[in-house]
N, C-alpha and C positions, 0 to 999 in steps of 0.2 A: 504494500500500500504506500501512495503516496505521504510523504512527514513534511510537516512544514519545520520550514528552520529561518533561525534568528540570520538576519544576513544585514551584510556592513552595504553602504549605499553612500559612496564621497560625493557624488551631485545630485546639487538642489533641485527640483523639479518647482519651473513654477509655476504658480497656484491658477493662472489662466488656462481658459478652453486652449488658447491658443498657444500654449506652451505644451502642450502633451497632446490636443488634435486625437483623445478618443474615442470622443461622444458622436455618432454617427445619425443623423436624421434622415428618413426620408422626403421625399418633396410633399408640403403639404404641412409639416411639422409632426407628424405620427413619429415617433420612437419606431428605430430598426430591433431594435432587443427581443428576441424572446425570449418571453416572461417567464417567472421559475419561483415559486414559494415555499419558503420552510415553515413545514408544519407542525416540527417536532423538538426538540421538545417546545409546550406551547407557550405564547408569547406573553412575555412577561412589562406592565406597566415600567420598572425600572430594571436599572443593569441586573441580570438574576446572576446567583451563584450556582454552579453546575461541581457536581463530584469529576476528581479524575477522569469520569468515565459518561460519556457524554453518546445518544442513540440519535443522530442527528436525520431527519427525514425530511423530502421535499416532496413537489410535483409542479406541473404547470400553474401559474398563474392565471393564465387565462386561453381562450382558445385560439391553440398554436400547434403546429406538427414539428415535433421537437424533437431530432434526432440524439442529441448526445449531449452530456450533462459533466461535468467535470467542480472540483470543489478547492478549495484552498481551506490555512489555516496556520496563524501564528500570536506568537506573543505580542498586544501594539508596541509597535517600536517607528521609533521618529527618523527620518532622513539619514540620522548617522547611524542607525542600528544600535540607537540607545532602548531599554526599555524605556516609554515613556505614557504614562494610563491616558492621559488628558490629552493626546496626540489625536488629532482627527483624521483614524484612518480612513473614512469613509470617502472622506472629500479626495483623499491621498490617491486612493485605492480608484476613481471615477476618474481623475485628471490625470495621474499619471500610473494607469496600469502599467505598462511596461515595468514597468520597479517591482511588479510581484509574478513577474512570468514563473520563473522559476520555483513558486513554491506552489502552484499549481498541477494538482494530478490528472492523470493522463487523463483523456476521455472517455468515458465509457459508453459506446455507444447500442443503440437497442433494434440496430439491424433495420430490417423491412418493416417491423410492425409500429404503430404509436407509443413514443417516447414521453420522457420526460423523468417520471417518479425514480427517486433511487434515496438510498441510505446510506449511512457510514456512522461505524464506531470509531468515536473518536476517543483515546484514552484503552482502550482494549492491544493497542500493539504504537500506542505513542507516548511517549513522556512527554506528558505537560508541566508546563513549573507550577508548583502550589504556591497558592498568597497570589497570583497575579493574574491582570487581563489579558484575554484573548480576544480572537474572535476568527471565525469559522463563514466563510462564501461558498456562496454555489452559483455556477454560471454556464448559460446554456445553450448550445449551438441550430438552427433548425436545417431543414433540408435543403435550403439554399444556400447555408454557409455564413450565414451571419449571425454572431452571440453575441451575448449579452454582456452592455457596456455601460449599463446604468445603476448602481449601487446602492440597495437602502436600506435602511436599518429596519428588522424587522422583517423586511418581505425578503431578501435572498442574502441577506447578512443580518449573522448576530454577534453582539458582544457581549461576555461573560468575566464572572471572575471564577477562578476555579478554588475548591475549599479542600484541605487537608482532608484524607480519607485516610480511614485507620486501619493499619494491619500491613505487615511487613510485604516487599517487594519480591513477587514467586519466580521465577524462570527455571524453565524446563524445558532439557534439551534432547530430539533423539534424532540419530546419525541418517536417518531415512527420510524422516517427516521434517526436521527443520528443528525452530524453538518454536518457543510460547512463552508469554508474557501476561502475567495475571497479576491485580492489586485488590486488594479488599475479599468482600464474599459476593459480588454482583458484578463480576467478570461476564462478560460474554462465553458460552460455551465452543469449542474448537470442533468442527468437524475434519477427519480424514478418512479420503476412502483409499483400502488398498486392496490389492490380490489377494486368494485367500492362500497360507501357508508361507506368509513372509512373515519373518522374524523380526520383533521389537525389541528396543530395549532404551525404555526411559529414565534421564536422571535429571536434578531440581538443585538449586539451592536458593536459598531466598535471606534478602538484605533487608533490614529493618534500620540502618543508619541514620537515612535522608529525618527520623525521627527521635534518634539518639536510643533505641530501641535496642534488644539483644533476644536472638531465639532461642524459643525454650527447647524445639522440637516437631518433625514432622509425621505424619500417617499418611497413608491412600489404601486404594480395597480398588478393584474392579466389581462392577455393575452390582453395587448395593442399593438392595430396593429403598430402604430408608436412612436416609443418610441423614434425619434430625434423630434417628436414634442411634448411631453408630457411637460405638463403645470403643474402637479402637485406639489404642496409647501414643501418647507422642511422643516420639522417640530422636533425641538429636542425631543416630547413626541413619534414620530411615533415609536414605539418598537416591534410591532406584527401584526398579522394578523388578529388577534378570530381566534373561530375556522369556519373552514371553508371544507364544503364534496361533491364531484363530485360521481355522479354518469354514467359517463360516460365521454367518451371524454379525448383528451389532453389539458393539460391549466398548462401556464407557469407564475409562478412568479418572478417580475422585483422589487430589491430592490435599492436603491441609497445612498450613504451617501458620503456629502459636509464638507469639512473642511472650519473653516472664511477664507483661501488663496487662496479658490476654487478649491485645489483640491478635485479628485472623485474618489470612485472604486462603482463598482455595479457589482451586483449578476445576476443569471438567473438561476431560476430554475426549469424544465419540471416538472410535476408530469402526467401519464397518467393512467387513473383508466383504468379497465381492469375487463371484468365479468366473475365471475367463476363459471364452469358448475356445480360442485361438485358433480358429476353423477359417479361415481365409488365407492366401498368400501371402501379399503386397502389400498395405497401405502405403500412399505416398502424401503426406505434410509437405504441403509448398507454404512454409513460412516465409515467402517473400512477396514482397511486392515495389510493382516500379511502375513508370509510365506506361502508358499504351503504345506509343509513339515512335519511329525510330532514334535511337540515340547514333550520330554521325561519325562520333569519336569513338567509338566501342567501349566507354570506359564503365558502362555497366549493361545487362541485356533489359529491352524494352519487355515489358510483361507477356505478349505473346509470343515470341522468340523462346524466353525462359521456360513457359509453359511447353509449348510444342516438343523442345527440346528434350524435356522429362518426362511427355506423356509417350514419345518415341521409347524410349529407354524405357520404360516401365513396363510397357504395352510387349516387352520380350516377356514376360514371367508368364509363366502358367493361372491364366485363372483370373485374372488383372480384368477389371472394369472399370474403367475410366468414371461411369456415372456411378460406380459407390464406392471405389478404392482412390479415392483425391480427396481428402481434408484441405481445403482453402482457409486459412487464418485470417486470411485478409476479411474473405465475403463474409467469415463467420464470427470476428471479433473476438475470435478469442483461441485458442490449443484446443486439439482434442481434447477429450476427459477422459477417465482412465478407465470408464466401460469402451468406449470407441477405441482405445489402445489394444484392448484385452482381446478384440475380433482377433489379430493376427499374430501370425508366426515370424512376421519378418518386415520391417520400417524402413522406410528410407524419409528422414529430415534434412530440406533444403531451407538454409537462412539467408536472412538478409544482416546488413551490420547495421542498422539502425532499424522502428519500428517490426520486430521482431520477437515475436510470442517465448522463438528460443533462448533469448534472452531471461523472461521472466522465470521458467520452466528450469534450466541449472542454476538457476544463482544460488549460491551456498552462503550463509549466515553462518560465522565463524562464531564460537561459543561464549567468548569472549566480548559479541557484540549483537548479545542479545536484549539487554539491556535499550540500546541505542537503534535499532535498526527491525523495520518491522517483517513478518513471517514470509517465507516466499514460498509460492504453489510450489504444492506436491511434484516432485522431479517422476515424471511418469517413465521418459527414458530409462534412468537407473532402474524403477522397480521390472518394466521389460525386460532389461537385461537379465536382472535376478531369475525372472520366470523363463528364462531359455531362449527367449526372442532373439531376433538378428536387426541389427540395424546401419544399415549406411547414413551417415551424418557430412555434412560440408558445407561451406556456404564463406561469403565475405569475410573474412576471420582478421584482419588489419586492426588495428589499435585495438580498440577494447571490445571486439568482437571474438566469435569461434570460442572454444575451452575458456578462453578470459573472460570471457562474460560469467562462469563462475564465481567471480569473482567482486567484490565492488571496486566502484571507482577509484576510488583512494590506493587500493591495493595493484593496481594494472600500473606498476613501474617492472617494468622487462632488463633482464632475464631475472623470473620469479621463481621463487621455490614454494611449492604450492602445501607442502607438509607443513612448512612452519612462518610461510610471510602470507599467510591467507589473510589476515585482518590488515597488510601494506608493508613494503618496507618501510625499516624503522622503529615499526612498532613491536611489543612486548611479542616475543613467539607465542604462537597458538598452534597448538599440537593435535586443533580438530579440525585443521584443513584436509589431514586425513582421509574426514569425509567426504571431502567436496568429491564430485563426480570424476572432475579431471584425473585428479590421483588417484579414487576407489576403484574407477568402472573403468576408466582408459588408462590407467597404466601409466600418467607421463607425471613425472615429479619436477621438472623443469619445462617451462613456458617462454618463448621470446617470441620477436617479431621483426618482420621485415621493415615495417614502418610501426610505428609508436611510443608511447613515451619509456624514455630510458632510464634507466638509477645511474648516477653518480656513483663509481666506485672503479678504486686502485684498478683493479683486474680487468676494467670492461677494455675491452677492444675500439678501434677505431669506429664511429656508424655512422655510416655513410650512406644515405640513398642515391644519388646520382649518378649509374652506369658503376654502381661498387656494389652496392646490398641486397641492388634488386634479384629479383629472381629472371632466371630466362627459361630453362626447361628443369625438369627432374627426370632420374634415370632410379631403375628400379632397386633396392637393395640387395644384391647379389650374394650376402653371406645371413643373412635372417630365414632361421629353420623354418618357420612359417609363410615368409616370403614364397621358398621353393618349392615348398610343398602344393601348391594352389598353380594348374598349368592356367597359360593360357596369358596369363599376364601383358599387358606391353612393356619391352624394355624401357622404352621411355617415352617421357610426357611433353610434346610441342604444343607449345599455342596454336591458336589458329592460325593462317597468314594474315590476316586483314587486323587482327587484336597488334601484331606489332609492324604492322609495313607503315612507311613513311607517312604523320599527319595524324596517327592514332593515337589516341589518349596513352599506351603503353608504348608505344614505339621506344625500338633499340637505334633510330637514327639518332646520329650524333646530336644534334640541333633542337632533340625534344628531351622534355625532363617528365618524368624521370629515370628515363630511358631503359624502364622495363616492369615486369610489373611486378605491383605491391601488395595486393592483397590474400597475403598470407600468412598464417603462425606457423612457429617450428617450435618441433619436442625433441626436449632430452636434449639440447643441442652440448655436442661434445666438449668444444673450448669452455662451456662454463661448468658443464659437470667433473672435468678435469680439475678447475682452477676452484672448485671448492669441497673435490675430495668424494662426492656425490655418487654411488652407484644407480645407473637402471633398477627401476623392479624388473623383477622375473618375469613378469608378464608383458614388459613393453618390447612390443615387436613391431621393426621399422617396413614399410612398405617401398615408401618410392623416397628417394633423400631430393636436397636444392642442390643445383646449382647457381650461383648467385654470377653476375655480369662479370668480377672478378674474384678469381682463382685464391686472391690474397682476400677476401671476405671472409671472418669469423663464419658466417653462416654456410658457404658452399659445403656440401656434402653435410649438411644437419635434416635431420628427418623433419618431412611436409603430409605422409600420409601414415597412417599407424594402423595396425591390426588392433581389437579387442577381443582379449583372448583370456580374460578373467572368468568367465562361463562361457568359455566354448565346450566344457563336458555338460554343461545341463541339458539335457534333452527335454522341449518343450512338452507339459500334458496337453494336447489334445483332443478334441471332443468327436474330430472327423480329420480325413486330412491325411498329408503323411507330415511328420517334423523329424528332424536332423539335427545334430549338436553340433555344431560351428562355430569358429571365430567373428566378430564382427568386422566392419571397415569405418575408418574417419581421415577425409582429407582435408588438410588445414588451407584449402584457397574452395574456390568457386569453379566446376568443371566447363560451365557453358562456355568459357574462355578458349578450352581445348577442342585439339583436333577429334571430330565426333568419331573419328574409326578406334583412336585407344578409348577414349569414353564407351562407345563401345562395347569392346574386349573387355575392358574392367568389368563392365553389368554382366555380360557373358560369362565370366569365369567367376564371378559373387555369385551369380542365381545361379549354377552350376553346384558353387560351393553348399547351399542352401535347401538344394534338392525341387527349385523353381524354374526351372529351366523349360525352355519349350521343345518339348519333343523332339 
């Protein structure tokens, strides 16, 4: 979920229409805005006071076809990013939006059907300051593209103080699901749904500081019917669950945790297993999207290109329907969910590096920042993997796209170690990066990139984009067990001709920058796992390595495409079907760039590998 945050702001905006130019009228003087009202909680004569924990609800104001709704939210804070209560952000917030773009969450839009209504817990996965004002917008787009630009207290803004809430601060963390973040005993409840016979294992601890407080002691029980008579003792060692696996059924767990003043917050949290038929071949997730339109420069594919390009390639497997095996992210707003996952035996996710679902879907919350950063959906890839599925993954992988996206922002300074700089370099090690996808499920303990931002440090190497860093082709790995074992392969990987002949956004001509292309991450890259002592796991197995423009590039000869071969022995349960235990594939650039006869041969010798092959 979107967090608002305290942000510094060195110019004045000023206080004229005519100095921020956002108020937009139609001819006639009618307001372009459409209208959007909060309902919830309901309105209060003077400033109200709101608990940590805030159920904020809207809808239309009046009648309007309102496609998509988006909300902000922060401490009032004045021009300089002072706190300041008596600060008129209303007036701030109509004259010069621009200055709150950024704490604005994404849009959530409501597809084909009539829009508008939506919700948000506020205080359920945000830290708000106690003792002070806020205030919480909602603003709302319609189907022609114009939102809302007029601000008013009361009808799509409110201001609040928020009041101390009793009972220590819970976080609870588990390696699959994410965290969780509970205060008091009127938390919102957590749903997650997973497959049925996957392994849990949750653990907690909880801070009573921010109140000068000290814990006495925790409990939990799964699915106890009366939990105002629950007898169980609170124990300072209670910290976890084991591990613990449903196979079937919903079943909720109930944690508690007691300060010696008696205060309490408590948890709840649904997990509902869920069986999956995995009776289809293929699905294919086109997590991307782009213009319709030709792009001249080739520096990224127009939307039907990219399409065509994958419904060819796909259209090879056994069993493949185009009208029900294509997951559109774009059309549908949002990732499959994890019964649409569970149809198949075998995925293939295509990204984009910005506006991209795959983004939201690995990003890993390091344990240590749970506290500060709110819950991210269910990684439905990882638990696939788990259940024996196959998946080819790839897409824009440059700066903080591909496996980085794992990651947060703060943390994407390359070359990373994803075991212990999961929370950035710099910061304190956190030893549950772990869990992040990239290390658990792919195998790669080191992250860099052809283009993005770097760390400062003794050991880095020269980086250089300009006809040094780039990439120009990859050639297969010729001494990786797993490489050899899979016929059929291409030696090696060309661009297309036209992605670098003379005038192209990639072009290797002297006179074009940056004179090859950049959109890719590399694993495990040797020079840095050398220089900081760092073994491979056992399971990272390189596919295809870079070539980089020059020979003297830290990066040439660092692996671009990787095997996933951490449950290549699970053999999928099936309900119909044939399934096969197999390696997975992930390449760290975008294929539509390449020459479509290896692209190809890769699909050829994957769905071969897979047992999807066409006759």
């Amino acid at each position: 979920m979107h967090r608002g945050l305290i942000f510094i702001i060195s110019t004045l905006c000023l206080v004229s229409l005519a100095g921020c130019g956002d108020n937009v009228v139609r001819p006639g003087g009618a307001p372009a805005d459409p209208s959007i009202f909060i309902i919830s909680p309901a309105v209060s004569s003077s400033i109200p006071t709101y608990p940590a924990y805030i159920d904020f609800g809207w809808q239309p104001h009046e009648e309007c076809d309102i496609k998509c709704t988006r909300y902000l939210w922060s401490e009032i804070v004045d021009t300089s990013g002072i706190y300041s209560p008596g600060f008129d952000f209303i007036r701030d917030l109509n004259e010069c939006g621009w200055r709150y773009e950024n704490l604005w969450s994404e849009w959530e839009c409501a597809g084909r059907e009539p829009g508008g209504s939506g919700s948000f817990i506020l205080g359920d996965d945000e830290e708000l300051q106690l003792g002070r004002y806020h205030f919480f917008a909602v603003q709302a787009m319609d189907r022609t593209g114009n939102v809302t630009t007029t601000f008013t207290k009361n009808i799509n803004v409110r201001n609040f103080m928020v009041k101390a809430m009793g009972g220590p601060f819970l976080k609870i963390y588990e390696p699959l699901l994410g965290g969780f973040r509970f205060l008091g005993t009127s938390s919102n409840p957590a749903l997650k749904k997973i497959p049925q016979g996957i392994a849990l294992e949750f653990r907690w601890e909880a801070d009573a500081s921010s109140y000068f407080g000290e814990i006495e002691g925790y409990r939990y029980g799964w699915d106890i019917g009366d939990i105002e008579s629950w007898e169980s003792p609170f124990l300072p060692g209670t910290l976890s669950t084991g591990p613990v696996t449903f196979n079937s059924g919903i079943h909720t767990l109930y944690i508690e945790v007691v300060d010696k003043a008696g205060n309490m917050s408590s948890a709840r949290i649904t997990v509902e297993a869920i069986p999956w038929q995995m009776d289809r071949n293929l699905l294919w997730v086109d997590d991307f999207a782009s213009v319709n339109y030709p792009i001249p420069n080739y520096s990224w594919p127009p939307e039907y290109e990219h399409d065509s390009f994958w419904l060819d390639i796909c259209s090879s497997a056994a069993g493949f329907d185009p009208s029900v095996d294509v997951f559109d992210c774009d059309e549908r707003y949002s990732p499959p969910d994890i019964e649409t996952i569970g149809r198949y035996k075998n995925l293939i996710w295509t990204y984009a590096y910005t506006q991209s679902f795959w983004n939201k879907i690995v990003l890993f919350i390091p344990e240590s920042m749970i506290s500060t950063a709110a819950s991210s959906e269910t990684n439905v890839i990882s638990l696939f993997l788990r259940k024996g599925g196959h998946v080819w993954t790839l897409g824009r992988s440059d700066r903080g796209g591909g496996l980085a996206a794992v990651l947060g922002t703060r943390a994407q300074n390359f070359p990373l170690r994803l075991a212990t700089e999961s929370a950035g370099v710099g910061y304190p090690a956190d030893g549950s990066g772990v869990d992040g996808m990239a290390y658990r499920d792919y195998c790669v303990s080191i992250l860099d990139k052809v283009q993005g931002t770097f760390r400062e440090h003794a050991w880095m190497p020269l980086r250089h984009l300009e006809h040094y860093d780039v990439f120009r082709y990859a050639t297969i790995d010729e001494f990786d067990p797993v490489t050899l074992s899979i016929p059929g392969l291409p030696g090696r990987l060309d661009l297309r001709e036209e992605i670098s002949s003379p005038g192209s956004f990639f072009s290797f001509d002297t006179l074009s920058s940056p004179g090859g292309f950049t959109y890719v991450e590399v694993y495990d890259p040797p020079y840095w796992m050398d220089a900081t002592a760092i073994a491979s796991q056992h399971c990272f197995h390189p596919a295809y390595l870079m070539r980089a423009a020059d020979e003297a590039s830290a990066l040439n000869g660092c692996p671009v495409a990787i095997w996933i071969s951490r449950y290549e022995d699970i053999l999928p349960e099936v309900t119909s079907g044939i399934a096969v235990a197999a390696p997975s594939l992930h390449f760290g650039f975008p294929l539509w760039f390449f020459r479509q006869s290896s692209v190809d041969s890769i699909a050829t010798a994957l769905f071969d590998l897979w047992g999807i092959g066409e006759e």
